[in-house]
NUMIKE-490254 format. One record per residue (C-alpha): residue number from 1; x, y, z. Coordinates in nm, 2 decimals, decimal comma, padded with zeros to 4 digits. Layout:
BEGIN
+-----+--------+--------+--------+
:   i :      u :      v :      w :
+-----+--------+--------+--------+
: NUM :      X :      Y :      Z :
...
+-----+--------+--------+--------+
//
This chain:
BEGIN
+-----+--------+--------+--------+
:   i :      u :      v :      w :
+-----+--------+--------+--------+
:   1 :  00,00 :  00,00 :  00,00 :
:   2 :  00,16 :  00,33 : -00,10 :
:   3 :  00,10 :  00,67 :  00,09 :
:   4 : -00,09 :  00,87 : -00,12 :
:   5 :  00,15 :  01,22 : -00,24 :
:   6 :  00,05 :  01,54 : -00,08 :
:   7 : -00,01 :  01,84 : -00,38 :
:   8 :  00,23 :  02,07 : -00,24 :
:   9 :  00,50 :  01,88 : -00,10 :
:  10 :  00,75 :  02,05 :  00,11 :
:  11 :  01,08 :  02,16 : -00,08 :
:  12 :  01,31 :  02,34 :  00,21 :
:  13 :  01,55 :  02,18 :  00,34 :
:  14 :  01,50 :  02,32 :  00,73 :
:  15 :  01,15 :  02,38 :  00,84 :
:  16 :  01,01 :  02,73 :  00,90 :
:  17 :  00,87 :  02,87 :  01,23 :
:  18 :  00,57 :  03,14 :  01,19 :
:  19 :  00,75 :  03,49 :  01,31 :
:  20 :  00,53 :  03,83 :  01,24 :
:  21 :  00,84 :  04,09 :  01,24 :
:  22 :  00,93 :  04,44 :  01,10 :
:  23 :  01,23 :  04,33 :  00,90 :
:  24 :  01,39 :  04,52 :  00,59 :
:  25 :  01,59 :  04,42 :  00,27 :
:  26 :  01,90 :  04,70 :  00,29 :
:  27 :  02,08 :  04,74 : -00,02 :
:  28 :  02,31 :  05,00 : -00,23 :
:  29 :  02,52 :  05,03 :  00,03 :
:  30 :  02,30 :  05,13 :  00,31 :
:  31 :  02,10 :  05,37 :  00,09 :
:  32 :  01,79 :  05,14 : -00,01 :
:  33 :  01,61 :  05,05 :  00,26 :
:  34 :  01,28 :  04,80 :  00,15 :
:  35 :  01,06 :  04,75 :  00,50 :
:  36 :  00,92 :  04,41 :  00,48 :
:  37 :  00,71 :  04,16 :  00,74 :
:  38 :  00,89 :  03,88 :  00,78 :
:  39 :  00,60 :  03,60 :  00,80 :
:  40 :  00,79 :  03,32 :  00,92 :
:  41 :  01,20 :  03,19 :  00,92 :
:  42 :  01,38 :  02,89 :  00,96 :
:  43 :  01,77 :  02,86 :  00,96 :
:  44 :  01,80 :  02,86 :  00,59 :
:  45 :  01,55 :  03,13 :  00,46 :
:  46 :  01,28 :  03,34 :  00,52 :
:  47 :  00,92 :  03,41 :  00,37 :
:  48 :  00,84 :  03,78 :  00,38 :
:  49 :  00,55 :  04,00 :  00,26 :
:  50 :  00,56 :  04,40 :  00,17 :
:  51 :  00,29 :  04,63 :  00,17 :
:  52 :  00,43 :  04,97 :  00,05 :
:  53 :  00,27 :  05,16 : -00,23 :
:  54 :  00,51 :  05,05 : -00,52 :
:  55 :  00,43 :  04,70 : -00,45 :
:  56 :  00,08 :  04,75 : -00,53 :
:  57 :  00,20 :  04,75 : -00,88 :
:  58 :  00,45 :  04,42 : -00,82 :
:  59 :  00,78 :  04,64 : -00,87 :
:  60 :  00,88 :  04,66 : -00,47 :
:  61 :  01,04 :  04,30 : -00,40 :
:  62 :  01,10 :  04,24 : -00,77 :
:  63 :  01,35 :  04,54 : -00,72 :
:  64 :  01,57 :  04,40 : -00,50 :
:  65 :  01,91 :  04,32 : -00,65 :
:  66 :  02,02 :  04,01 : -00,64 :
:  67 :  02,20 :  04,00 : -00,31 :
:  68 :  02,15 :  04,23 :  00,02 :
:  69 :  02,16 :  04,24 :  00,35 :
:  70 :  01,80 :  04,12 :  00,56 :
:  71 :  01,79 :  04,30 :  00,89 :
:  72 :  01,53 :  04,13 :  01,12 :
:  73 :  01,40 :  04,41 :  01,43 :
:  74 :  01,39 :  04,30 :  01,73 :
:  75 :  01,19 :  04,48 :  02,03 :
:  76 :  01,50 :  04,71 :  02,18 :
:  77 :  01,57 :  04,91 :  01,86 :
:  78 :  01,84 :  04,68 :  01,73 :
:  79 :  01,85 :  04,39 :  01,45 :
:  80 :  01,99 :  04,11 :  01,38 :
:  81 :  02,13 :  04,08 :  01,00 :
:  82 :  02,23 :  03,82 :  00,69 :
:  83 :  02,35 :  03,80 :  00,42 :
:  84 :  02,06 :  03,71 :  00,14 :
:  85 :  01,95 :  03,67 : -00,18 :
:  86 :  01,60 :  03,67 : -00,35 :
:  87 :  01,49 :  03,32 : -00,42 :
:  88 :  01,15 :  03,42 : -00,59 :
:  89 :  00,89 :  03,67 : -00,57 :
:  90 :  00,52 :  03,71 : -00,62 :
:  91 :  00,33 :  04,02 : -00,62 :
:  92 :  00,39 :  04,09 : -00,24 :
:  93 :  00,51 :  03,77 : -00,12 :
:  94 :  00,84 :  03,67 : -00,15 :
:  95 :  01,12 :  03,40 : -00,03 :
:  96 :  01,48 :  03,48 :  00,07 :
:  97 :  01,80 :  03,24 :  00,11 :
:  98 :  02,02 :  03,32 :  00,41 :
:  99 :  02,41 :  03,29 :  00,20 :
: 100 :  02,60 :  03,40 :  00,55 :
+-----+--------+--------+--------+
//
């Protein structure tokens, strides 16, 4: 008897824990600050949403470059940052790859 396959079967390679932060994608050099919600996390990635007025038309997370820094906030006024780069993106929602 085989176990029937589940439609969306899970891909990552660590699981995820559900986290509702203010993060933000930093890039050109500390000039280019995206703020994003980071949704949930795990050890290899992240899953993160923005809601600012560019993304509306899809162009906010589809103009991240390819790598950037991901600072997470934490409830003191300080962060804690990686390395990342954009794994995919759709309309508001996309998935980052910690590289640090």
């Amino acid at each position: 008897m085989s176990t029937p396959s589940l439609p969306h079967a899970e891909k990552r390679r660590a699981p995820r824990a559900l986290r509702l932060r203010k993060a933000r994608c930093v890039f050109n050099n500390g000039s280019s600050p995206l703020d994003v919600t980071l949704r949930n996390i795990s050890f290899t990635g992240a899953n993160i949403v923005s809601f600012t007025a560019e993304n509306i038309a899809g162009d906010a997370l589809n103009s991240l470059p390819p790598t950037f820094e991901f600072q997470i906030l934490d409830g003191f006024g300080g962060y804690s940052a990686h390395h990342a780069r954009l794994v995919w993106s759709r309309g508001a929602t996309a998935g980052v790859e910690f590289i640090d």
